[in-house]
N, CA, C and O atoms as a Tinker XYZ file with bonds, in Angstrom:
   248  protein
     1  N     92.872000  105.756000  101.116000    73     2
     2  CA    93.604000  104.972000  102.082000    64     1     3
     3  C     94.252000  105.911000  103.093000    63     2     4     5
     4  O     94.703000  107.056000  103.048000    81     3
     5  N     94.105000  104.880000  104.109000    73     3     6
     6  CA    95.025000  106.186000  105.655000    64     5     7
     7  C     96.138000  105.152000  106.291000    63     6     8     9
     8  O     96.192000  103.953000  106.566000    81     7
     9  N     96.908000  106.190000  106.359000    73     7    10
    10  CA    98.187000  105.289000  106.918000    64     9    11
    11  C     98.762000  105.664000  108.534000    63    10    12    13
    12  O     98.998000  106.797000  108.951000    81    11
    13  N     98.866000  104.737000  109.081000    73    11    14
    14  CA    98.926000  105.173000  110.876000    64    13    15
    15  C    100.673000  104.529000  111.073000    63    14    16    17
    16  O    101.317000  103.680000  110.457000    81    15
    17  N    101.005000  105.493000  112.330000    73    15    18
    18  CA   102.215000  104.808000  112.739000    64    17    19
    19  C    102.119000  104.704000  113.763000    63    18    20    21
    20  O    101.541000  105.608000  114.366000    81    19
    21  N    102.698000  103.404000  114.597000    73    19    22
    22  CA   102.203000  102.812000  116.001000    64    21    23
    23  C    103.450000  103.165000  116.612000    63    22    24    25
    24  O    104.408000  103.744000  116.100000    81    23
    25  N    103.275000  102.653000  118.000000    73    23    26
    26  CA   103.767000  102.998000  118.746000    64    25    27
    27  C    105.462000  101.834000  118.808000    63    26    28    29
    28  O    106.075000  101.674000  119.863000    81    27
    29  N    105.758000  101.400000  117.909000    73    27    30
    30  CA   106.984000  100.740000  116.976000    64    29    31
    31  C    107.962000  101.730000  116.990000    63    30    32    33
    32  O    108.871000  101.540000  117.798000    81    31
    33  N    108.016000  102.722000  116.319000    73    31    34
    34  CA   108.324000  103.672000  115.350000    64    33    35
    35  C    109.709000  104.311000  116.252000    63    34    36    37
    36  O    109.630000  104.965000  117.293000    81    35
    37  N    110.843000  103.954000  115.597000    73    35    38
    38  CA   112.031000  104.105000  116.241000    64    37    39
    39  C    112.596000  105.582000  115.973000    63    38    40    41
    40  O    113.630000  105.945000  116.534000    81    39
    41  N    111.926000  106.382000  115.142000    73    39    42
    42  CA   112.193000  107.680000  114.603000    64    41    43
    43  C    113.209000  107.700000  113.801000    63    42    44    45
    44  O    113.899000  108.699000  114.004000    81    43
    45  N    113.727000  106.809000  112.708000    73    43    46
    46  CA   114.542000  106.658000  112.003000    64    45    47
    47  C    114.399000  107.891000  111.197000    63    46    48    49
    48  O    115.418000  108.582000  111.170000    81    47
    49  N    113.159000  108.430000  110.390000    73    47    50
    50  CA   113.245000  109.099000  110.108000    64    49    51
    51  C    112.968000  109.314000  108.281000    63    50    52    53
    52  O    112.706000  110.302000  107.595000    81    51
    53  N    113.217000  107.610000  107.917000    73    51    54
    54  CA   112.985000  106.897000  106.821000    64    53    55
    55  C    111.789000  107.658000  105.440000    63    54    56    57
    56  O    111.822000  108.118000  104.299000    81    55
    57  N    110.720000  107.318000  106.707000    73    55    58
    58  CA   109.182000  107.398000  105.973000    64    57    59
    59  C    109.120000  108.924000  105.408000    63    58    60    61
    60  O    108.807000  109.219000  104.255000    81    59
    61  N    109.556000  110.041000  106.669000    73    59    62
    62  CA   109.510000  111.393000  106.117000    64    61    63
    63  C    110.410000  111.081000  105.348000    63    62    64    65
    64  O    110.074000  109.916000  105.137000    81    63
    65  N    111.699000  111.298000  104.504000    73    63    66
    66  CA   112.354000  111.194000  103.320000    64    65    67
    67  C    112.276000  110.816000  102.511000    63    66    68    69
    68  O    112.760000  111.432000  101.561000    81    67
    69  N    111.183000  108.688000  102.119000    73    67    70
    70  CA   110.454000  108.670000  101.323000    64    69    71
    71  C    109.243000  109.661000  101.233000    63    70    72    73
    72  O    109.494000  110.513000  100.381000    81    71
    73  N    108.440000  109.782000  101.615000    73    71    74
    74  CA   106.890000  110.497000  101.451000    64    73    75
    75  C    106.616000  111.925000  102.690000    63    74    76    77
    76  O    105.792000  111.919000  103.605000    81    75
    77  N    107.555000  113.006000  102.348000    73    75    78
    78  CA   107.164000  113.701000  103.551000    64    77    79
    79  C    105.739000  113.862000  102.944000    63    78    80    81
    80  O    105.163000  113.909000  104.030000    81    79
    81  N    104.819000  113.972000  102.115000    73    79    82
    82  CA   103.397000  114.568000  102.263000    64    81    83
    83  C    102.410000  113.566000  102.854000    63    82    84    85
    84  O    101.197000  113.763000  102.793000    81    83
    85  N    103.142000  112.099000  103.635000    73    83    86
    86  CA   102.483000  111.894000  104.589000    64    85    87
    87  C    102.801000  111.964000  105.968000    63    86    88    89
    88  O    102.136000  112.432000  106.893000    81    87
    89  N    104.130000  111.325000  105.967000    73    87    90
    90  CA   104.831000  111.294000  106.997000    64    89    91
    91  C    105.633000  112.459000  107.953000    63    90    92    93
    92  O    106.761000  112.858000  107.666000    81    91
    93  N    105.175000  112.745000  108.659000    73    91    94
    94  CA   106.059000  114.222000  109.696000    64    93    95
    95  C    106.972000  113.116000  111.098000    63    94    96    97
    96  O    106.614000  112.185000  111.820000    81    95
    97  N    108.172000  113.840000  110.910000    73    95    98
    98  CA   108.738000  113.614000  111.947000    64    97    99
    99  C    108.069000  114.592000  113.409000    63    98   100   101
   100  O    107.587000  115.701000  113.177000    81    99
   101  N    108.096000  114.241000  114.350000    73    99   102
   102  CA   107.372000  115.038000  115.865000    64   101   103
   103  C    108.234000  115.560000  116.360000    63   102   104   105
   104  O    109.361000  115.293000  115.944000    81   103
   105  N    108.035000  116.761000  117.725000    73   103   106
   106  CA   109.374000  117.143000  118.266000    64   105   107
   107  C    109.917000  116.253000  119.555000    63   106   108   109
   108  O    110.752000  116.636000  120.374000    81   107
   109  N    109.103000  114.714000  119.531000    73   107   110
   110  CA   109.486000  113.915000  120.461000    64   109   111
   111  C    110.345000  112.693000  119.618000    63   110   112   113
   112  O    110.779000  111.654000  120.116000    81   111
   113  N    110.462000  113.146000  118.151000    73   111   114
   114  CA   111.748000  112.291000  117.495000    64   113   115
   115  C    110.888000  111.378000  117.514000    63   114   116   117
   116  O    111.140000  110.662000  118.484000    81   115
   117  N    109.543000  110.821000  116.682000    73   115   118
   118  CA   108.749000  109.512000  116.298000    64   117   119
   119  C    107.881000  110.022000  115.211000    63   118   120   121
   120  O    107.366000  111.110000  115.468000    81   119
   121  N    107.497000  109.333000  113.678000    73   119   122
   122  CA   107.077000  109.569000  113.313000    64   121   123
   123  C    105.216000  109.812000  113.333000    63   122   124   125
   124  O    104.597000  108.856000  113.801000    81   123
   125  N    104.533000  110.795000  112.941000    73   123   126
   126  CA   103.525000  110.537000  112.682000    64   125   127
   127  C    102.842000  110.907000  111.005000    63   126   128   129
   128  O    103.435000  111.680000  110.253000    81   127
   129  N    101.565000  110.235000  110.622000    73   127   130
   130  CA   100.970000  110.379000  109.313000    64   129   131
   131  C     99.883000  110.981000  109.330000    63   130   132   133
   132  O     99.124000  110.799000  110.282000    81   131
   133  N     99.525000  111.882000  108.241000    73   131   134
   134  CA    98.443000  113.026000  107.900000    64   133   135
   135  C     97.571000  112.302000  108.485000    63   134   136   137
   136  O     97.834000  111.102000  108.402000    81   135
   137  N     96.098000  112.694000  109.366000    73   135   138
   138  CA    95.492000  112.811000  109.622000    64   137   139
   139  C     94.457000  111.938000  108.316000    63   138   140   141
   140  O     93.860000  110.905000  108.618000    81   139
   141  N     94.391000  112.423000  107.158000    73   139   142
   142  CA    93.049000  112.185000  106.033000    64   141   143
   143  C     93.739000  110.942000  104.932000    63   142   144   145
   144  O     94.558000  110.032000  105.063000    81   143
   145  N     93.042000  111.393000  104.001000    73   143   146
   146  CA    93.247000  110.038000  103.587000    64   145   147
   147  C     94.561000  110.537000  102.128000    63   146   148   149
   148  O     94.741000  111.698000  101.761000    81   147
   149  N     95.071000  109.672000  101.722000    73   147   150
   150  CA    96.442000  109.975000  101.429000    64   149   151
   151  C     96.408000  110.409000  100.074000    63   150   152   153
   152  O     95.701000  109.543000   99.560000    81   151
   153  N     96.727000  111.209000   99.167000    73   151   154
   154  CA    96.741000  111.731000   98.077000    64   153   155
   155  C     97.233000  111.211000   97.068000    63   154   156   157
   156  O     98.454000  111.072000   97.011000    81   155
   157  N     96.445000  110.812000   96.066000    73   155   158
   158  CA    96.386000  109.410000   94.770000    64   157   159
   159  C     98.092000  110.361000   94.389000    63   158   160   161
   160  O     98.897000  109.470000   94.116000    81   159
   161  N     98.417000  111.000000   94.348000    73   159   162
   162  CA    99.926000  111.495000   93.445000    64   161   163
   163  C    100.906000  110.765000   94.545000    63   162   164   165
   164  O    101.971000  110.383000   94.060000    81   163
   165  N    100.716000  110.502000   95.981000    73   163   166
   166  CA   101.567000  110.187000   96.978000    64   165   167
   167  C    101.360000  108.917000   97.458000    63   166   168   169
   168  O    101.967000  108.510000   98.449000    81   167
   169  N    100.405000  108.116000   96.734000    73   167   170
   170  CA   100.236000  106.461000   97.358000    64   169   171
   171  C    101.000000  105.760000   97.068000    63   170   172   173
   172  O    100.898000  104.759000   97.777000    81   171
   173  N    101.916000  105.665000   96.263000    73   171   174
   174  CA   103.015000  104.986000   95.999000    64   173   175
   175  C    104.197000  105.077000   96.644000    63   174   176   177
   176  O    104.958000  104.132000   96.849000    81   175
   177  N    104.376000  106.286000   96.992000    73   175   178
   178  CA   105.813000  106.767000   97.667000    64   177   179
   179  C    105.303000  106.545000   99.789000    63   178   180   181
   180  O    106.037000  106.224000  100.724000    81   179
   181  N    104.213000  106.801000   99.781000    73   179   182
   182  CA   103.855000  106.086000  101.168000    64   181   183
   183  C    103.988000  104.227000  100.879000    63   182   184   185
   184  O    104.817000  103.502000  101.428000    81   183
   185  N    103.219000  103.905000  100.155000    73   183   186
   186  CA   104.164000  102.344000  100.595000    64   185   187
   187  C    104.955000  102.078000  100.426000    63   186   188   189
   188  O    105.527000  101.220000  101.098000    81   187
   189  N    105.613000  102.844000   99.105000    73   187   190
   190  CA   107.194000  102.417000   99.961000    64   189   191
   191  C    107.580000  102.678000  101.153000    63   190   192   193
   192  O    108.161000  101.897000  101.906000    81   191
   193  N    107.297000  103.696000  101.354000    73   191   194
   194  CA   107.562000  103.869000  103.158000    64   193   195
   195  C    107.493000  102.852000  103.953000    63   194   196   197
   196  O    108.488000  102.326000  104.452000    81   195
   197  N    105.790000  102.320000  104.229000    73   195   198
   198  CA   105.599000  101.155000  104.583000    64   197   199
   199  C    106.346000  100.116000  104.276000    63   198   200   201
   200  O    106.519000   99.268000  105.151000    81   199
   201  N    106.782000   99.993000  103.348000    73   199   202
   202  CA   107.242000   98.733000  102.873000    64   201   203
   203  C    108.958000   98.650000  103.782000    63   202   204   205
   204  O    109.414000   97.777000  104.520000    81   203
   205  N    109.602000  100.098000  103.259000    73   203   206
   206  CA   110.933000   99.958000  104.093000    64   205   207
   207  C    111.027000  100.442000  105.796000    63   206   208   209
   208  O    112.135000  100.598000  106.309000    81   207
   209  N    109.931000  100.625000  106.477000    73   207   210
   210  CA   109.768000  100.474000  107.860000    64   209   211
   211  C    111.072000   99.995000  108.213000    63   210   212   213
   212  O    111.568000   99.706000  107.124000    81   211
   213  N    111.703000   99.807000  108.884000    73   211   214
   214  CA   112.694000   98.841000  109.509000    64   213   215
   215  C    112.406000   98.257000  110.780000    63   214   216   217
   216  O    112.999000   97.342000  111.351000    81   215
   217  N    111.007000   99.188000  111.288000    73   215   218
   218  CA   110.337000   97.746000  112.733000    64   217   219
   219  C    108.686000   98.043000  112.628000    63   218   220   221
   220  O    107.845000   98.233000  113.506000    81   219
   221  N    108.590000   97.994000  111.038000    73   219   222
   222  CA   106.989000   97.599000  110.707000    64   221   223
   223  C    105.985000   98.352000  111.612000    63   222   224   225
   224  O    105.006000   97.863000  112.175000    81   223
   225  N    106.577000  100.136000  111.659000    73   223   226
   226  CA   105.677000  100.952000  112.158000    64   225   227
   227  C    104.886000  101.119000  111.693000    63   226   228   229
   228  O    104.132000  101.828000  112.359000    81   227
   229  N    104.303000  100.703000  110.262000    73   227   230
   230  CA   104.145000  102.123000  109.484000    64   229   231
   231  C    102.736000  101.146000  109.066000    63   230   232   233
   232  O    102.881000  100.182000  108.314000    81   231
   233  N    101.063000  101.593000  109.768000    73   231   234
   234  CA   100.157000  100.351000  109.092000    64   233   235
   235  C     99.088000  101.190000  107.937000    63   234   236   237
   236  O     98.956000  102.403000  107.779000    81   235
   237  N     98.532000  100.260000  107.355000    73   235   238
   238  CA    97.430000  101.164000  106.901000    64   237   239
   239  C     96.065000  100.982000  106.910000    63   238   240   241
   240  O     96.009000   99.950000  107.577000    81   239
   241  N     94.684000  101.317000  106.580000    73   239   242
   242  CA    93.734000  101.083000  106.602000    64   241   243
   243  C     92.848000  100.087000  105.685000    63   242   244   245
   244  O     91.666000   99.773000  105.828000    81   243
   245  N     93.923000   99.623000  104.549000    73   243   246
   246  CA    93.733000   98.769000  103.445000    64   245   247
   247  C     93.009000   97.079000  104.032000    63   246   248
   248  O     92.771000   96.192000  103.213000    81   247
């Protein structure tokens, strides 16, 4: 599974603190997600991410 963050994404900052091994904060203060596909030890802690979005940046390929 791959997880994308749109153009939503208020840079809270959230997603990196749940799951930094997907989520990177940018140096324009918005999140973005790894490139590949997400690592079975870290799929859980990315949807939570997803899940606590607070303006439903956060999509995935599912």
């Amino acid at each position: 599974m791959k997880y994308f963050v749109n153009e939503s994404c208020i840079g809270c900052g959230l997603c990196e603190s749940v799951c930094p091994e997907v989520f990177q904060m940018t140096n324009e203060g918005v999140a973005v997600a790894i490139e590949g596909e997400v690592p079975v030890d870290a799929q859980d802690t990315a949807a939570q991410a997803q899940s606590g979005c607070p303006v439903n940046a956060i999509e995935n390929d599912d």
